[in-house]
VOPAGU-2260 file (C-alpha; in pm, 1 decimal, decimal comma):
REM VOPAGU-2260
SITE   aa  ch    i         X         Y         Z
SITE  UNK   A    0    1726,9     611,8   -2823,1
SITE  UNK   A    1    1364,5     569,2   -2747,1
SITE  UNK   A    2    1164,0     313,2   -2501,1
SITE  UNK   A    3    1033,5      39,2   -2685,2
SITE  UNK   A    4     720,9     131,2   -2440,2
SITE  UNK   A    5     716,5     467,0   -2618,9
SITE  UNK   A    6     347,3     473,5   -2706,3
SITE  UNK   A    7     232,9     232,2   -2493,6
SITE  UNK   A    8     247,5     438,1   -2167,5
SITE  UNK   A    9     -64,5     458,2   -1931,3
SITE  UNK   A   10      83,5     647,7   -1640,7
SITE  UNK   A   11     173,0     967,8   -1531,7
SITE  UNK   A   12     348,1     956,9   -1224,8
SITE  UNK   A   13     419,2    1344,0   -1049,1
SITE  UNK   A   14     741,3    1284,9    -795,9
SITE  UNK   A   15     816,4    1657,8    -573,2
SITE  UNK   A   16    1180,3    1645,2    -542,9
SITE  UNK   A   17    1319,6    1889,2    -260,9
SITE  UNK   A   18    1511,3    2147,4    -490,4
SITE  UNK   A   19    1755,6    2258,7    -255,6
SITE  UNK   A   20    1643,4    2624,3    -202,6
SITE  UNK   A   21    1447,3    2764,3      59,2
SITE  UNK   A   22    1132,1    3046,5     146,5
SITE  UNK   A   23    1135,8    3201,4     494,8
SITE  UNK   A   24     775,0    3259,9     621,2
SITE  UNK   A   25     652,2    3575,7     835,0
SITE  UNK   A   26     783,4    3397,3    1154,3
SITE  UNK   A   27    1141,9    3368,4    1020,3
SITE  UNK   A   28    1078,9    2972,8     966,9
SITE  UNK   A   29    1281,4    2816,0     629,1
SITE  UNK   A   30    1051,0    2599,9     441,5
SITE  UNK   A   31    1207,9    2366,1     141,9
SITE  UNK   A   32    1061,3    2444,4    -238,5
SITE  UNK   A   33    1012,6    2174,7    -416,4
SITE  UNK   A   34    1004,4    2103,8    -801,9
SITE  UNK   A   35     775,3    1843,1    -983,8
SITE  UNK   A   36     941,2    1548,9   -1173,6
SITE  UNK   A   37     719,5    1359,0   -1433,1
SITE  UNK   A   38     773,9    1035,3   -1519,3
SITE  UNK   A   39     594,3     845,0   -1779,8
SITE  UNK   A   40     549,4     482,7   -1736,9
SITE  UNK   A   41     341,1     145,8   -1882,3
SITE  UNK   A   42     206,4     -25,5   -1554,9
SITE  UNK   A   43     -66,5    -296,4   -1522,5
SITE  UNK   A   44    -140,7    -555,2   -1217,3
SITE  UNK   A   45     104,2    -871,4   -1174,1
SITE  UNK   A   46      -9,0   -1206,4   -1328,5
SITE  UNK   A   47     248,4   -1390,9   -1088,9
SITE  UNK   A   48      83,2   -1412,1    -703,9
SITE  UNK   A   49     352,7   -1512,4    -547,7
SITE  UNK   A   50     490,4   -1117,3    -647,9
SITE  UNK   A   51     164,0   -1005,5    -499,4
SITE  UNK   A   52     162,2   -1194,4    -159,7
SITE  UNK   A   53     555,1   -1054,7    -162,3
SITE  UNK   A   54     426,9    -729,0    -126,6
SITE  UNK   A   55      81,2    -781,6      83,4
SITE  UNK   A   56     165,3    -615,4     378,0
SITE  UNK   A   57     323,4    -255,5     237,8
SITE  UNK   A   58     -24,9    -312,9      -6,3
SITE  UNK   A   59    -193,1    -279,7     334,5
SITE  UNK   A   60     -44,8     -28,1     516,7
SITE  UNK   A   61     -59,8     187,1     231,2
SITE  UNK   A   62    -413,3     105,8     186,1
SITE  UNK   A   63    -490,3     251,2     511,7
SITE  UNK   A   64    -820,5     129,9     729,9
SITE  UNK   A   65   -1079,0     176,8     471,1
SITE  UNK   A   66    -911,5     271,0     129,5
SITE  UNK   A   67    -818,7      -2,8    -149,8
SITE  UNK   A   68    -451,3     -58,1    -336,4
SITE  UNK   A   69    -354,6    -235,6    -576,7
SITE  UNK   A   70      43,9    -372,7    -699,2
SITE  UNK   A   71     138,9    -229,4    -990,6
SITE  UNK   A   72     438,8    -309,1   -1232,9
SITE  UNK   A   73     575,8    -258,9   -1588,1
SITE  UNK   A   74     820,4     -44,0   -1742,3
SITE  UNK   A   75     953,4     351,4   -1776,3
SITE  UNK   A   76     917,4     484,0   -2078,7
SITE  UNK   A   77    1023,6     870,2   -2022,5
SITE  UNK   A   78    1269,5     916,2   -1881,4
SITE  UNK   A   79    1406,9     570,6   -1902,2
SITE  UNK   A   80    1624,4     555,9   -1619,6
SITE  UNK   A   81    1543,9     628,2   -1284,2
SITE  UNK   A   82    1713,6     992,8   -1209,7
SITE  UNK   A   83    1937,6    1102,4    -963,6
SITE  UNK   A   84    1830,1    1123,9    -632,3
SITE  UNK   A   85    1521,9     900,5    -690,3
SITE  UNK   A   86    1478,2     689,4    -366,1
SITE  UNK   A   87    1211,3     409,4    -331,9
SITE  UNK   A   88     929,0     380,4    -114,7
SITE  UNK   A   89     904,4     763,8    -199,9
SITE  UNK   A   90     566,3     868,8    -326,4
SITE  UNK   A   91     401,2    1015,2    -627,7
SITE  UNK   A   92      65,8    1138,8    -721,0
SITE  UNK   A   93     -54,6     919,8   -1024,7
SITE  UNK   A   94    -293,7     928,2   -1315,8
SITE  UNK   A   95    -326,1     612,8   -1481,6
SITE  UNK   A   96    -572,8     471,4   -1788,9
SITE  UNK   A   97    -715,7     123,6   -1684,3
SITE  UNK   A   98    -917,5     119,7   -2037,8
SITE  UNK   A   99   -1005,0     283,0   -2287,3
SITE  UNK   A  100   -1121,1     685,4   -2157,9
SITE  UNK   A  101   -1143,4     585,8   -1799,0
SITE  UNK   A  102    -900,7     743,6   -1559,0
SITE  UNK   A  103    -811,5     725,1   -1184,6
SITE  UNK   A  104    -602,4     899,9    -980,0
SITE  UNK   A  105    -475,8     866,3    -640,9
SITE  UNK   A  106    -148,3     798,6    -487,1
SITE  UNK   A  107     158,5     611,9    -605,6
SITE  UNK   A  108     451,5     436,4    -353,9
SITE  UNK   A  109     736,7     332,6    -573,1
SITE  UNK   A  110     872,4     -32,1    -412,7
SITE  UNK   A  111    1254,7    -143,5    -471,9
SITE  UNK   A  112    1258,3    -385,8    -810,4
SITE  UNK   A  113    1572,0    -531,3    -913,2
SITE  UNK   A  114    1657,5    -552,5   -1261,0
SITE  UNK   A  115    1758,9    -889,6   -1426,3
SITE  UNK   A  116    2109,7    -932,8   -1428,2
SITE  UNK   A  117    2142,0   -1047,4   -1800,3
SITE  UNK   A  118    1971,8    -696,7   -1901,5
SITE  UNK   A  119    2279,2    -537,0   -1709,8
SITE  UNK   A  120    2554,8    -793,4   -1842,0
SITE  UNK   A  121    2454,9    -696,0   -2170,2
SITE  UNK   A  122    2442,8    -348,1   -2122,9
SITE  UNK   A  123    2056,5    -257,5   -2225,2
SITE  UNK   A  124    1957,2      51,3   -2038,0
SITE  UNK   A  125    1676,1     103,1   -2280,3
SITE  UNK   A  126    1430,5     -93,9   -2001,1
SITE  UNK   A  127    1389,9     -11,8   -1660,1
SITE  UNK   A  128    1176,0    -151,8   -1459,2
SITE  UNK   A  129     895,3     -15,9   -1247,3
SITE  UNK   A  130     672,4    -169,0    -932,4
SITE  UNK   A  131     467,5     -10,3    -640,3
SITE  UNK   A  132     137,0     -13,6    -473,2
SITE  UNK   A  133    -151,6     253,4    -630,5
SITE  UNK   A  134    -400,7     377,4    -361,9
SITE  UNK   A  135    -718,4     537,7    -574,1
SITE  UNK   A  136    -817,2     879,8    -417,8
């Protein structure tokens, strides 16, 4: 089955996931390897403020002293579950369209988002929902 956001998506979100194996430098020293995960979503800024002025304060620490964020939420489209092992507040690097040819990249911290209970009672996993803060580069 297919996301009903297939063809809609605007963002590429690159996740490095720890793949459980190790190098060991000249010194002796293990270092993790990591492996990229992709995930393809539909995002675009809240209408609601009150969702915004929820999340104003991880918006500014993220932001940093002199760099601009903005909330983002929507929908994943591929894959459309989150996968194993995916933990918020991790971070992503992120290329998104905000119109038509223009793209930015930057930075991409996922935030916790709850999904609406009558989408689970009825047993549609074909939507998941997606929300964090994007920091342009």
């Amino acid at each position: 089955m297919t996301s009903p956001f297939s063809g809609f998506e605007n963002t590429t979100l690159t996740f490095q996931f720890a793949d459980r194996t190790y190098t060991i430098n000249a010194v002796g020293n293990r270092s993790p390897n990591y492996q990229a995960l992709i995930i393809k979503a539909l995002l675009k800024p809240p209408t609601d403020y009150s969702t915004i002025s929820r999340y104003a304060d991880e918006i500014q620490q993220f932001a940093g002293a002199d760099g601009h964020a903005v909330l983002l939420e929507g929908y994943l489209v591929e894959p459309q579950v989150y996968p194993q092992g995916f933990e918020f507040l991790m971070e992503a690097d992120i290329e998104i369209t905000v119109a038509i040819g223009k793209q930015e990249t930057g930075r991409f911290k996922l935030l916790p988002v709850v999904q609406s209970p009558y989408i689970v009672a009825m047993g549609i996993d074909a939507i998941t929902p997606i929300r964090g803060v994007f920091r342009r580069n």
